[in-house]
N, CA, C and O of each residue as an XYZ file, in Angstrom:
852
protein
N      -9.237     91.832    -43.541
C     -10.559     91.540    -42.988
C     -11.599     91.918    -44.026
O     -11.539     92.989    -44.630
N     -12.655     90.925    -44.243
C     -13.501     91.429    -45.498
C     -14.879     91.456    -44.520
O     -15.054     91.236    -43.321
N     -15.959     91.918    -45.875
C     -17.011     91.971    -45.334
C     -18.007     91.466    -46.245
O     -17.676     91.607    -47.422
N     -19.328     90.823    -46.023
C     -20.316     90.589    -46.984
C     -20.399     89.108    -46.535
O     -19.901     88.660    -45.503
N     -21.185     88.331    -47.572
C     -22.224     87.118    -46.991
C     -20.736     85.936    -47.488
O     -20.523     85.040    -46.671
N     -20.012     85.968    -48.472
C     -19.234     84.743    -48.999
C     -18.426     83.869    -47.599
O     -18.216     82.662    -47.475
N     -18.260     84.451    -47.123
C     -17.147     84.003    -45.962
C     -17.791     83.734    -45.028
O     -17.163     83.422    -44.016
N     -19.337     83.741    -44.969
C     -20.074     83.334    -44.067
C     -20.708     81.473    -44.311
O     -20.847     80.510    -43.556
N     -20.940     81.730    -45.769
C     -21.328     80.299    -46.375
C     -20.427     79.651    -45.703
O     -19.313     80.155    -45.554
N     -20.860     77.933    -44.968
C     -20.621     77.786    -44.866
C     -19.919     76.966    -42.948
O     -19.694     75.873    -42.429
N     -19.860     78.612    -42.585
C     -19.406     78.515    -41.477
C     -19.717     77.664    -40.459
O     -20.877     77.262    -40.542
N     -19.181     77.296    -39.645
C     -19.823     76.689    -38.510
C     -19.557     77.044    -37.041
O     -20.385     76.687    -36.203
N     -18.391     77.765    -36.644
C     -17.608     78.374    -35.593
C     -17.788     80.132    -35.532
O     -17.170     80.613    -36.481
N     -18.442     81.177    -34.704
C     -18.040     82.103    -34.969
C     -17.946     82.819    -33.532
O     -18.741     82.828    -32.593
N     -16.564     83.476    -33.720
C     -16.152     84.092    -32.330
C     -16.721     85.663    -32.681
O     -16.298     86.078    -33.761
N     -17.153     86.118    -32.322
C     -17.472     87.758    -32.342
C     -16.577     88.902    -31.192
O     -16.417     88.565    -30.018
N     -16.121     90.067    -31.649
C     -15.488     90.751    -31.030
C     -16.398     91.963    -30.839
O     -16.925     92.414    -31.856
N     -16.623     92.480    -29.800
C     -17.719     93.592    -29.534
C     -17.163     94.600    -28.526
O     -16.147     94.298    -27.901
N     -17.822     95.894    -28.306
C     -17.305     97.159    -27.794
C     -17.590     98.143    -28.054
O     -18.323     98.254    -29.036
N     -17.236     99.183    -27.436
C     -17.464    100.923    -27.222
C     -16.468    101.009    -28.509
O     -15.732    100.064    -28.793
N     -16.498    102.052    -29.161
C     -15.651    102.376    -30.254
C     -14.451    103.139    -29.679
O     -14.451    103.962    -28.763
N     -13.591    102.757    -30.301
C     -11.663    103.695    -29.607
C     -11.788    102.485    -28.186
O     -11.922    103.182    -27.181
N     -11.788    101.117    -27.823
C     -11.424    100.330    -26.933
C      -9.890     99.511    -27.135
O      -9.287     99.054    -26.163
N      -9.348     99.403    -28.612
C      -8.933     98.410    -29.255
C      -8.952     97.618    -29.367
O      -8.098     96.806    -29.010
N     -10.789     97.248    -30.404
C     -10.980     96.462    -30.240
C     -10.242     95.573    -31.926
O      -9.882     94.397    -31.961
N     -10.203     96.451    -32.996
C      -9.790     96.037    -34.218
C      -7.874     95.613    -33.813
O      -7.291     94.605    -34.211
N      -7.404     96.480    -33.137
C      -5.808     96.181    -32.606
C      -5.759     94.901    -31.900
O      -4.722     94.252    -32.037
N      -6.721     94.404    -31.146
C      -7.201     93.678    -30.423
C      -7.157     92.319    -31.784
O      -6.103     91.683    -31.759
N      -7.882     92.003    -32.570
C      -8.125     91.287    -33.358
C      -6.791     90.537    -33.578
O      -6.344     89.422    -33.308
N      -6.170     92.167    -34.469
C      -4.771     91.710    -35.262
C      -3.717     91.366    -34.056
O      -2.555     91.269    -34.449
N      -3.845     91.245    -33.203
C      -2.813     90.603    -32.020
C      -3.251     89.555    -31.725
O      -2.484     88.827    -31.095
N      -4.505     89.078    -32.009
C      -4.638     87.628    -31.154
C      -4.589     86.966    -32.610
O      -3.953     85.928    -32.792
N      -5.106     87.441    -33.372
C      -5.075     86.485    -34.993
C      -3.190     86.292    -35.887
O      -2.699     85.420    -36.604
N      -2.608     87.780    -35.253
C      -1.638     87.520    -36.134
C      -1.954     88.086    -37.417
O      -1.063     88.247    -38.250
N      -2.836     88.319    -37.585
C      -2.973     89.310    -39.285
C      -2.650     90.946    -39.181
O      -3.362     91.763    -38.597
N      -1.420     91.222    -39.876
C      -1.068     92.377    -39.601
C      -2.121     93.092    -40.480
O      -2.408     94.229    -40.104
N      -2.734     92.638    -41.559
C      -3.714     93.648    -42.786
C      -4.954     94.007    -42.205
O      -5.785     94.630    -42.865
N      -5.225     93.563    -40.641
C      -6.558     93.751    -40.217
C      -6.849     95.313    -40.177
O      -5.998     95.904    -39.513
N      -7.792     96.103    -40.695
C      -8.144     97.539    -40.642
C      -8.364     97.745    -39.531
O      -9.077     97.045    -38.811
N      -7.568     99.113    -39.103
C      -7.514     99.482    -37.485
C      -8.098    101.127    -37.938
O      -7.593    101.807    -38.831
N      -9.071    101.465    -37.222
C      -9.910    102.757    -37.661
C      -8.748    103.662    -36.496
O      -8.241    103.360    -35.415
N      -8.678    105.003    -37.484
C      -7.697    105.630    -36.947
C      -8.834    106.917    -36.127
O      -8.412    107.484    -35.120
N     -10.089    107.223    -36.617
C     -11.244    107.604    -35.016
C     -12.266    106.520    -35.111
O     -12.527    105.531    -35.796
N     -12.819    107.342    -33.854
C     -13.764    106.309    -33.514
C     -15.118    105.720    -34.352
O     -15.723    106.653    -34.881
N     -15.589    104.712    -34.539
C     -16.762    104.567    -34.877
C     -16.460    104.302    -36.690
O     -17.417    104.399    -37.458
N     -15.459    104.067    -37.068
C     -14.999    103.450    -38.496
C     -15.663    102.202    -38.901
O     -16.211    102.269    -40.002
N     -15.751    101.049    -38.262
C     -16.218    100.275    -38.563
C     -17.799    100.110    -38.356
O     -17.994    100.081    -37.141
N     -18.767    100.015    -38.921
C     -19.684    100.478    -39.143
C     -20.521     99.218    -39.679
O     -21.717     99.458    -39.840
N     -20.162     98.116    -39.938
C     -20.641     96.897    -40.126
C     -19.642     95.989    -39.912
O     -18.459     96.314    -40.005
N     -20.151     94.414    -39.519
C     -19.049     93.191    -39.152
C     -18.131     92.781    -40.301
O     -18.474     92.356    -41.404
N     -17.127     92.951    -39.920
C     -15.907     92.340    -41.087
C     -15.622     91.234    -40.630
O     -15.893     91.143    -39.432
N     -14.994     89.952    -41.278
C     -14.720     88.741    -41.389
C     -13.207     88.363    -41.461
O     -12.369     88.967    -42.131
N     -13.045     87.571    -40.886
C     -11.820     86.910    -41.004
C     -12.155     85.434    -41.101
O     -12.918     84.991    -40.243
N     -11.640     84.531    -42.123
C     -12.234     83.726    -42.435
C     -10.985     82.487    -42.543
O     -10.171     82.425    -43.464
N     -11.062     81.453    -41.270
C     -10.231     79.943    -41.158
C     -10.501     79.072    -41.134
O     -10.858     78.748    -40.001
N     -10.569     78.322    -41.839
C     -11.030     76.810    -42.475
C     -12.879     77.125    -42.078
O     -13.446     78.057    -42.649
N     -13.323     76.608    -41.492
C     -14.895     77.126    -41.139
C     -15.601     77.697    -39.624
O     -16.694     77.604    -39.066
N     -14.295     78.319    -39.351
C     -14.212     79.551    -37.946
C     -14.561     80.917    -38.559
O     -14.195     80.942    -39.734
N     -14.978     81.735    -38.276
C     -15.289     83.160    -38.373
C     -14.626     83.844    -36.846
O     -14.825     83.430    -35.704
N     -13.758     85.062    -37.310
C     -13.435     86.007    -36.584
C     -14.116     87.446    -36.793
O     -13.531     88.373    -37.355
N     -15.390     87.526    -36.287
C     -15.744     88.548    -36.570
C     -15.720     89.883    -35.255
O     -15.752     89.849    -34.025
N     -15.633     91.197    -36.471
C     -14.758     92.325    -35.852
C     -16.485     93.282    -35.881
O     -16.764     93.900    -36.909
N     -17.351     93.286    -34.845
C     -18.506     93.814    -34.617
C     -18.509     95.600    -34.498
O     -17.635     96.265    -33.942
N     -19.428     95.994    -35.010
C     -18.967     97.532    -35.163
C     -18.959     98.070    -33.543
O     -19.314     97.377    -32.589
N     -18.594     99.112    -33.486
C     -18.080     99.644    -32.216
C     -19.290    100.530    -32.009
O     -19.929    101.128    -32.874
N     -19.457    100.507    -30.899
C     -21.191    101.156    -30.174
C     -20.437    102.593    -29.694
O     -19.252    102.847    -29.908
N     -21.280    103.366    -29.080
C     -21.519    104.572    -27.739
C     -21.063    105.572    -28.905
O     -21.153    105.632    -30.131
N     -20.639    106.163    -28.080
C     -20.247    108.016    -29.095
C     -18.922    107.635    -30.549
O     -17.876    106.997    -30.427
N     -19.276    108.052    -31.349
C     -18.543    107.788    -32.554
C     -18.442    109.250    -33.295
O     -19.445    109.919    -33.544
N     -17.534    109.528    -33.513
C     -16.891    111.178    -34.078
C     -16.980    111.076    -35.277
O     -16.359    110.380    -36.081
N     -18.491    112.438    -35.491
C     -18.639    112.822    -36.523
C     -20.279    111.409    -36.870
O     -21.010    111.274    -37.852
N     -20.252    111.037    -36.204
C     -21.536    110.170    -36.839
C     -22.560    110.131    -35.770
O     -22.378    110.008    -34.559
N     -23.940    110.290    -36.587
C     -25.335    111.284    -36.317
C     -25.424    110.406    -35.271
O     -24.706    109.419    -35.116
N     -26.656    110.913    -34.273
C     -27.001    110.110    -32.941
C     -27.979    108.759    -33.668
O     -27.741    107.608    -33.302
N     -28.991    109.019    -34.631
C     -29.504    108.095    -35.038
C     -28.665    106.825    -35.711
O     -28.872    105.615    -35.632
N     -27.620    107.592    -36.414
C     -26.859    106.112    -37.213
C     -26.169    104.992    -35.868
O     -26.077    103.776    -35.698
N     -25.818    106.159    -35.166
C     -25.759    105.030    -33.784
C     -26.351    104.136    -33.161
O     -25.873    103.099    -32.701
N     -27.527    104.550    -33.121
C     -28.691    103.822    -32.764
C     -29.141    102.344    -33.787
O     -29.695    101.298    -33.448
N     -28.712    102.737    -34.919
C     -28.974    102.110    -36.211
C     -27.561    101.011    -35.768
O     -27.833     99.815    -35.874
N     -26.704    101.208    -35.486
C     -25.849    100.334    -35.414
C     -25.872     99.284    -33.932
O     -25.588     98.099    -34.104
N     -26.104     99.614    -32.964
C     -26.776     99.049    -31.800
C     -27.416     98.020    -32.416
O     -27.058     96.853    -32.260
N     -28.690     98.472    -33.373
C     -29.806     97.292    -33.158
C     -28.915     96.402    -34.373
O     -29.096     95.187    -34.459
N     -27.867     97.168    -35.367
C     -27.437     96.015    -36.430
C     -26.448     94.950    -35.800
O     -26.069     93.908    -36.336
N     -26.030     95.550    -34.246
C     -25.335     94.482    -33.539
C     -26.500     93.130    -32.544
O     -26.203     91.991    -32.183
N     -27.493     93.715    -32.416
C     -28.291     92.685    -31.883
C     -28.767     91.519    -33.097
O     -28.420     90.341    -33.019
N     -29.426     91.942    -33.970
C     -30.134     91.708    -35.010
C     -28.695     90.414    -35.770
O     -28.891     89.255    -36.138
N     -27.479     91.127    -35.774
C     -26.603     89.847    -36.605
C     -26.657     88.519    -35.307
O     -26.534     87.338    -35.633
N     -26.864     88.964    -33.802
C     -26.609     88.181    -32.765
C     -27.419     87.307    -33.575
O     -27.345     86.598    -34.578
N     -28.147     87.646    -32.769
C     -30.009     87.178    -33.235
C     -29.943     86.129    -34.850
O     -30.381     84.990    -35.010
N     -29.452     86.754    -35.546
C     -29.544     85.816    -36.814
C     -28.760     84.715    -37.028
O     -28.931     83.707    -37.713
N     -27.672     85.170    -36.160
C     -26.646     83.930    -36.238
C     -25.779     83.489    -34.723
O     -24.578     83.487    -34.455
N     -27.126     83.098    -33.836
C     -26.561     83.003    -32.757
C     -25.914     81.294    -32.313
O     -25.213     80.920    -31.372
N     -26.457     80.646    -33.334
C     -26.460     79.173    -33.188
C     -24.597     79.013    -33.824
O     -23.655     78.277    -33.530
N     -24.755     79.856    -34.548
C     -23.120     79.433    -34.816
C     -22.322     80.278    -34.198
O     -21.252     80.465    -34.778
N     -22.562     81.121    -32.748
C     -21.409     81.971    -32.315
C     -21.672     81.462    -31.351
O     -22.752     81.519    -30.763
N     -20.300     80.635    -30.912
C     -19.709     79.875    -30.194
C     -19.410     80.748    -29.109
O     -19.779     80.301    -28.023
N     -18.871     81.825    -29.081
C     -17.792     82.968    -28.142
C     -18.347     84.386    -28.237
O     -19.162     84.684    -29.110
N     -18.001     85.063    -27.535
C     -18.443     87.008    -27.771
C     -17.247     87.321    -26.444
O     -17.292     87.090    -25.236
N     -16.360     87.854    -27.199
C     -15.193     88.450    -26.537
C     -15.838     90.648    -26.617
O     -16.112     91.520    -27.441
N     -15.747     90.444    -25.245
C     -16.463     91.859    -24.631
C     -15.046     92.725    -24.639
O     -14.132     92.107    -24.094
N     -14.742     93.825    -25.069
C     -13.133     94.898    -25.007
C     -13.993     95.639    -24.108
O     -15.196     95.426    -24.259
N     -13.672     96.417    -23.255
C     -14.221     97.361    -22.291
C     -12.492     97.996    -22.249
O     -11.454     97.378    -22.487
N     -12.670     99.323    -21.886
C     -11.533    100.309    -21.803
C     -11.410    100.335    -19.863
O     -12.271    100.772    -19.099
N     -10.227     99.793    -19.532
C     -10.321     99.531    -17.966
C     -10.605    100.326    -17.354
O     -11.538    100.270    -16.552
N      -9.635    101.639    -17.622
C      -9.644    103.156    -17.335
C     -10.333    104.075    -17.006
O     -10.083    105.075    -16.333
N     -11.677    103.552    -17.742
C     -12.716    104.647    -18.114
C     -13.736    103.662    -17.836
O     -14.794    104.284    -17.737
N     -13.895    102.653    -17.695
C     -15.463    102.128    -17.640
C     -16.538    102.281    -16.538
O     -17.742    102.229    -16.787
N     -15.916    102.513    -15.045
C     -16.713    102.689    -14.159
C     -17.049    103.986    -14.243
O     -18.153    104.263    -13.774
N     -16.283    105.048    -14.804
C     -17.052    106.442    -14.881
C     -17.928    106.190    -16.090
O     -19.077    106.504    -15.777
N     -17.874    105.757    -17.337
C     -18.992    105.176    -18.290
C     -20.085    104.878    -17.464
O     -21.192    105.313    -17.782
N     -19.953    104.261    -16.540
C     -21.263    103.318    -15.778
C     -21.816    104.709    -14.858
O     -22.958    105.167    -14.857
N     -20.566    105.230    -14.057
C     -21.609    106.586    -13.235
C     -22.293    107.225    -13.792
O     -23.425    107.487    -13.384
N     -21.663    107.785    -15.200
C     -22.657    108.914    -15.957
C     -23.910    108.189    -16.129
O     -24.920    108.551    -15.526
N     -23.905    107.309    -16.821
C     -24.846    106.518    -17.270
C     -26.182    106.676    -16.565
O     -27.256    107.219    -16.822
N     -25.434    105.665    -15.129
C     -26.275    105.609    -14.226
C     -26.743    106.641    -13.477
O     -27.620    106.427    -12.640
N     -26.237    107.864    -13.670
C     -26.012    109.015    -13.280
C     -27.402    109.815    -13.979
O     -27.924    110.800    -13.457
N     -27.891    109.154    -15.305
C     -28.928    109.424    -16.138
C     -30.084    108.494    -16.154
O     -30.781    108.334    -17.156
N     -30.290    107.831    -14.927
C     -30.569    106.804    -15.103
C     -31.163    105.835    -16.056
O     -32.321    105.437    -16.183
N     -30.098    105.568    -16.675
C     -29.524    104.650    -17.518
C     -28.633    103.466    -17.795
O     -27.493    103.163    -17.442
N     -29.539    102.911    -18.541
C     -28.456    101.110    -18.501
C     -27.462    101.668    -19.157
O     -27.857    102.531    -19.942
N     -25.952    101.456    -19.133
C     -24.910    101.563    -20.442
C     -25.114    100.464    -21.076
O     -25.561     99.372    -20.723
N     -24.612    101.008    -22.373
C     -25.116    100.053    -23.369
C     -23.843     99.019    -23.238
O     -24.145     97.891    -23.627
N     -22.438     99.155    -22.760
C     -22.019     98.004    -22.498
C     -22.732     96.557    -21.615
O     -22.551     95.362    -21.849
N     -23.505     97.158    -20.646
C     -23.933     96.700    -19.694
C     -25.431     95.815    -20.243
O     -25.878     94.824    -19.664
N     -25.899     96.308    -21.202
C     -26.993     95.848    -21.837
C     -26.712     94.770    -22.551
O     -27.406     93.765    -22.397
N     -25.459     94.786    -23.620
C     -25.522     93.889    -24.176
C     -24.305     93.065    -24.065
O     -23.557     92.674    -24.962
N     -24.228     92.795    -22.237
C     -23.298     91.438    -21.943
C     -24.472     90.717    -21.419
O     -24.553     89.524    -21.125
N     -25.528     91.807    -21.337
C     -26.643     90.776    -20.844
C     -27.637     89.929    -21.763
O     -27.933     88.734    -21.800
N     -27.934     90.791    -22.318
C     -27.980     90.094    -23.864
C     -27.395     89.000    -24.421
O     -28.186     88.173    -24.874
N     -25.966     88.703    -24.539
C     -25.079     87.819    -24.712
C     -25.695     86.630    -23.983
O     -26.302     85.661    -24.440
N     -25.285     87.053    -22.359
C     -25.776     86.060    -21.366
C     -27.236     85.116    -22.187
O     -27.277     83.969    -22.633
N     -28.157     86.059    -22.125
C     -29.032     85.296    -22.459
C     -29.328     85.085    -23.890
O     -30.490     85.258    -24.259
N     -28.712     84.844    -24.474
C     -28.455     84.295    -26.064
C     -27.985     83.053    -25.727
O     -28.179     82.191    -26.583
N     -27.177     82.566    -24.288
C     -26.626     81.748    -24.190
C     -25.317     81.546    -24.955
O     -24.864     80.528    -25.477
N     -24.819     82.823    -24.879
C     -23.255     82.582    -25.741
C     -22.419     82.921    -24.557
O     -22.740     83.584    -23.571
N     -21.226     82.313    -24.851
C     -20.330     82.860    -23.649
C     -19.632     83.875    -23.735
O     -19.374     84.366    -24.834
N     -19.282     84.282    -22.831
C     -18.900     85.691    -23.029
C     -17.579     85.999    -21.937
O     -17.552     85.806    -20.722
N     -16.417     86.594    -22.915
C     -15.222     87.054    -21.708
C     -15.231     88.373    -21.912
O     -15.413     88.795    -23.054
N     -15.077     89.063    -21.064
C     -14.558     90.288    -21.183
C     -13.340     90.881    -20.642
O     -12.944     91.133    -19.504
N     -12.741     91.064    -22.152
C     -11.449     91.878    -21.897
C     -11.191     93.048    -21.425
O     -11.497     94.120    -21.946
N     -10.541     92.852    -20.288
C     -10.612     94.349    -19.586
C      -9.072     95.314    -20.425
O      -7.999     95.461    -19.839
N      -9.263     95.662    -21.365
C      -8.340     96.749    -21.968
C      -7.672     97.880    -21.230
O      -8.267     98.571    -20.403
N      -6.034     98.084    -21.668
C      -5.791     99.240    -21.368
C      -5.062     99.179    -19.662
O      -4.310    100.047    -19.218
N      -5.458     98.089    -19.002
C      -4.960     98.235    -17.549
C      -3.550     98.417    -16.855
O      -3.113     98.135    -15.739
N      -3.004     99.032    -18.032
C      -1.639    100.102    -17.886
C      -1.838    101.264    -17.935
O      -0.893    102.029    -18.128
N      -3.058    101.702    -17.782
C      -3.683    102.698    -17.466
C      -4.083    103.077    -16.183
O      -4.226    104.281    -15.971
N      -4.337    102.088    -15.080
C      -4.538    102.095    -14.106
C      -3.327    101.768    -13.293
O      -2.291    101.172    -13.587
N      -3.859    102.468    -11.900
C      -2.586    102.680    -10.620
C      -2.635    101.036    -10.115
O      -3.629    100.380     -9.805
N      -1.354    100.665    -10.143
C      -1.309     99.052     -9.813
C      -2.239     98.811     -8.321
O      -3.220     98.070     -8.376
N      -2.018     99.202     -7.556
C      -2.570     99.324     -6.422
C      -4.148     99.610     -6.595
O      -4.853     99.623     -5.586
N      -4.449     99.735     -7.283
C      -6.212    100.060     -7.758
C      -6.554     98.953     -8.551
O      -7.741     98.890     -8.872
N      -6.089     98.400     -8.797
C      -6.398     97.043    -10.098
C      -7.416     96.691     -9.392
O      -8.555     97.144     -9.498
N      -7.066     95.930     -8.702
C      -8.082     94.617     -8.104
C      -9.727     95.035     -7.567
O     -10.846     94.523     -7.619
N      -8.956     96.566     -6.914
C     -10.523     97.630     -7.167
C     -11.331     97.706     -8.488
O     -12.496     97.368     -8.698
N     -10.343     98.277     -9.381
C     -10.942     98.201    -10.428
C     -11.789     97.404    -10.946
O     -12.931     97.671    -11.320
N     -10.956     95.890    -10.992
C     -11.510     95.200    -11.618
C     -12.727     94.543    -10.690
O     -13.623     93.981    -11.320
N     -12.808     94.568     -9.436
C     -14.072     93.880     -8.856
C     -15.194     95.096     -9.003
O     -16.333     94.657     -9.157
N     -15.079     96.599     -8.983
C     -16.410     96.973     -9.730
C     -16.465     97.038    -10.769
O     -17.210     97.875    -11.277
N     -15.800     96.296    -11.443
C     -16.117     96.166    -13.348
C     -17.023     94.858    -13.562
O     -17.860     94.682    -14.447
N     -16.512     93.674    -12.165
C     -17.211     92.363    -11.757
C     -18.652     92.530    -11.517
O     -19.563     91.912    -12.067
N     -18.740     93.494    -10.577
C     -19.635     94.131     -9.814
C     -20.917     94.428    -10.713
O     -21.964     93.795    -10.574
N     -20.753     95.384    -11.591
C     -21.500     96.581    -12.608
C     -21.988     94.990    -13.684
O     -23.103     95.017    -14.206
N     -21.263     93.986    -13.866
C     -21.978     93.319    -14.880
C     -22.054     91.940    -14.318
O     -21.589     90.873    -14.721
N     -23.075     92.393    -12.831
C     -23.729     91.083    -11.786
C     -22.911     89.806    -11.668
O     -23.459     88.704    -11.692
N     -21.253     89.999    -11.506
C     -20.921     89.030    -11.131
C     -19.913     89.633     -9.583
O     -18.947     90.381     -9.430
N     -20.780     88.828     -8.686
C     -19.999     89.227     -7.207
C     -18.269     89.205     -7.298
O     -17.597     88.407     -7.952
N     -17.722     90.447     -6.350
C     -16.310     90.277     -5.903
C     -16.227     89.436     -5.199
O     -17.086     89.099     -4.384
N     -14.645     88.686     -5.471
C     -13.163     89.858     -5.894
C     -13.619     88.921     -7.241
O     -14.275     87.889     -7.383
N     -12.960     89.787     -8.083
C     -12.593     89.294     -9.659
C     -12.096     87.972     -9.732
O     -12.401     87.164    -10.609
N     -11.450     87.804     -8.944
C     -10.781     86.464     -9.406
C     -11.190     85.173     -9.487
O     -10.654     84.077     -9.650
N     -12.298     85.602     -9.326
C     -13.392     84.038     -8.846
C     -14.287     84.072    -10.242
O     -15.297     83.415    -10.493
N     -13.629     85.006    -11.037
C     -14.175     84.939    -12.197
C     -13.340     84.844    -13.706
O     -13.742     85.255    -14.794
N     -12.355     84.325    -13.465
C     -10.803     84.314    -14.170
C     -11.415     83.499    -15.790
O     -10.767     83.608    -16.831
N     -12.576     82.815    -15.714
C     -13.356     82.603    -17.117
C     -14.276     83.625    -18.092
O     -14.693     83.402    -19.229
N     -14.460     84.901    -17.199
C     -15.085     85.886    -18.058
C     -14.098     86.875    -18.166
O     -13.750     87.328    -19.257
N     -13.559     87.289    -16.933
C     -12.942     88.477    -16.690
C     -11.242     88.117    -17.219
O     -10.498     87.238    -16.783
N     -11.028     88.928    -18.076
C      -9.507     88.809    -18.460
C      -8.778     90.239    -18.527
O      -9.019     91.133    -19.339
N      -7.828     90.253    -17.486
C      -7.001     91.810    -17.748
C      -5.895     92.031    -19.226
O      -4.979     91.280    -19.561
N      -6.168     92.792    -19.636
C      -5.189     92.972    -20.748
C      -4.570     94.176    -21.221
O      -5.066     95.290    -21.053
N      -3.235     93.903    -21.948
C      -3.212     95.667    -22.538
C      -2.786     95.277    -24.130
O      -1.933     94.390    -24.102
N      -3.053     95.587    -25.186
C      -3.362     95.332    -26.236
C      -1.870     95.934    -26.617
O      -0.988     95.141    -26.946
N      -1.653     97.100    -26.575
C      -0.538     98.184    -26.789
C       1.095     97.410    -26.697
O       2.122     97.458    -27.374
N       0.618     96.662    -25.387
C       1.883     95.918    -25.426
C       2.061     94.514    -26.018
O       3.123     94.020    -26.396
N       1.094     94.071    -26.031
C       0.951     92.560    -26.856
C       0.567     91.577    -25.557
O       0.946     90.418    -25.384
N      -0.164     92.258    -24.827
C      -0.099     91.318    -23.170
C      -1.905     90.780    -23.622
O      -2.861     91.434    -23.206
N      -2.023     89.961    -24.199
C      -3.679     89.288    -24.337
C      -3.458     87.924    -24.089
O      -4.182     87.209    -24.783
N      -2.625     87.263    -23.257
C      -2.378     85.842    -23.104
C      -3.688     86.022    -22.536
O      -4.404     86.408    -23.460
N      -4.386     85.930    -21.427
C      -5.330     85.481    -20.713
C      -6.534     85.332    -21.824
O      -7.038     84.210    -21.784
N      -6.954     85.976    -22.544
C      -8.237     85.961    -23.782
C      -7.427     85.040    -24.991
O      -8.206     84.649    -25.861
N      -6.485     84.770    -25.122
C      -6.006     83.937    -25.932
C      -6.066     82.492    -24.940
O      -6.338     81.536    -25.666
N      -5.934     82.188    -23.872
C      -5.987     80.872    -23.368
C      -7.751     80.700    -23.123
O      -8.092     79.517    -23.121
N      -8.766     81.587    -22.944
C      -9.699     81.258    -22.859
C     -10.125     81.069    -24.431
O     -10.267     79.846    -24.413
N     -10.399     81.420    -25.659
C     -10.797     81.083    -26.710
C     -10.255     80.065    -26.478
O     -11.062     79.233    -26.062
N      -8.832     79.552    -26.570
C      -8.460     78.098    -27.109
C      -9.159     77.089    -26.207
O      -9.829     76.202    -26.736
N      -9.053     77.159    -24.923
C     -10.156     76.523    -23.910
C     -11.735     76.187    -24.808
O     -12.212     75.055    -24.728
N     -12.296     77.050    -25.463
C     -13.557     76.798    -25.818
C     -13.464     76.549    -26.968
O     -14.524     76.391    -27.573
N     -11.979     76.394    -27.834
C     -11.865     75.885    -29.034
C     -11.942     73.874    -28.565
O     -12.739     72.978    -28.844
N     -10.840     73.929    -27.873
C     -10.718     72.648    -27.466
C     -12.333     72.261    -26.606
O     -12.867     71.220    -26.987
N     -12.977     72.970    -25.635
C     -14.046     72.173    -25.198
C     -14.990     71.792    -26.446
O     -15.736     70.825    -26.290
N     -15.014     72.527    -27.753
C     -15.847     72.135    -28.742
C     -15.119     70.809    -30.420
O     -15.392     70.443    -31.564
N     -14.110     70.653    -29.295
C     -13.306     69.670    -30.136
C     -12.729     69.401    -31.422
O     -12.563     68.453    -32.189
N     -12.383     71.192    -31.299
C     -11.685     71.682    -32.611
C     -10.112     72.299    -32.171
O      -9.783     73.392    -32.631
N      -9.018     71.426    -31.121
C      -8.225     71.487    -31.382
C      -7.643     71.971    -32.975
O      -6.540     72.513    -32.898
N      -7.997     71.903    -33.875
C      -6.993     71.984    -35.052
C      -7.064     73.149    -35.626
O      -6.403     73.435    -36.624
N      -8.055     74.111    -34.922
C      -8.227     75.390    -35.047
C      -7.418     76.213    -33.714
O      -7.968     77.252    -33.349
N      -6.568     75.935    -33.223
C      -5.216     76.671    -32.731
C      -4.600     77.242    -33.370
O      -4.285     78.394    -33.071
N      -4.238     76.708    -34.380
C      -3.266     77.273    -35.087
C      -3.206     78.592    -35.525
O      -2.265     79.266    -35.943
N      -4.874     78.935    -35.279
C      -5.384     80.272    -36.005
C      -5.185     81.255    -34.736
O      -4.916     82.442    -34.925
N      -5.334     80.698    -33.383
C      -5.036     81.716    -32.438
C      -3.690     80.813    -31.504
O      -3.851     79.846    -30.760
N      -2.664     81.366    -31.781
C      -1.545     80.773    -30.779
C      -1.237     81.554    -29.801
O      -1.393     82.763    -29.632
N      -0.700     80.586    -29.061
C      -0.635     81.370    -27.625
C      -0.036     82.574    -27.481
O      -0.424     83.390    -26.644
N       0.782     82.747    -28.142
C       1.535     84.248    -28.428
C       2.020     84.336    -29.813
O       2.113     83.360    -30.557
N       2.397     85.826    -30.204
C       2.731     86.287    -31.976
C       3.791     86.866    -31.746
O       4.429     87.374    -32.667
């Protein structure tokens, strides 16, 4: 995965990957792309600007990871927030997709504290954001081998809930995708990209995300 302007010339397709830092969201990448060399930050908050993955004139970009990051100042955080709006913002006409990682496990207590301070979470801010950029947006619900099977469907309708789309979840099977990265289980976010590969009539860019690795 590289970084800098060359791999941008050019482009015309760009999927963006976004998230809390420690979600897997870089593990996340190298499972749906198939590139085992993709840099996977071993703590949180490593990636620190957008890296590139670069196929015929698709961009896979790997967006730095937001909220608490170990060992890095409260301001550089802040600094990285607005460097995730600001790339939206500059290059929103060519990002086709914004695949959301949320940690299944942990996100509705993310949202109590939050809200608990009353406070937007910043996940919560910028799916709205997205929304109104007019990009589409799925969010991968990560990790849900983490959760008690019998709680899922809870789970996942206040995860529906918290980012204004009414329960049960399933009436939302185009944003909301359950996944666990760990095991290689991302079929559902792999059939929705190709869905919006094909609605933009670039079948021939499959090849870059297949249905399974």
């Amino acid at each position: 995965m590289t970084k800098g302007k060359d791999l941008e010339e050019g482009a015309k397709i760009e999927i963006i990957f976004v998230g809390r830092s420690n979600v897997g969201k870089s593990s996340f990448i190298r499972d749906i792309t198939g590139q085992k060399k993709v840099r996977v930050g071993k703590r949180p908050g490593v990636t620190l600007i957008p890296h590139h993955i670069r196929y015929s004139d698709m961009l896979i970009t790997d967006m730095p990871g937001f909220g608490f990051m170990s060992g890095v100042h409260e301001q550089k955080q802040s600094i990285v927030k607005d460097t995730i709006v600001e790339y939206i913002e500059d290059n929103f006409k060519r990002i086709k997709m914004a695949v959301m990682i949320v940690d299944g496990a942990t996100f509705l207590d993310i949202v109590e504290r939050w809200e608990g301070r009353n406070e937007i979470p910043i996940d919560i801010e910028l799916f709205d954001f997205l929304r109104e950029m007019d990009i589409d947006t799925v969010v991968a619900v990560n990790k849900i081998d983490k959760i008690n099977p019998d709680e899922l469907d809870d789970t996942l309708d206040g995860i529906a809930d918290c980012l204004g789309m009414m329960p049960p979840w399933r009436q939302w099977l185009d944003t909301i995708a359950p996944i666990t990265v760990k095991k290689g289980d991302t079929r559902s976010v792999r059939g929705l990209i190709r869905k919006k590969l094909h609605d933009l009539k670039r079948d021939d860019l499959f090849k870059y995300v297949p249905k399974s690795t």
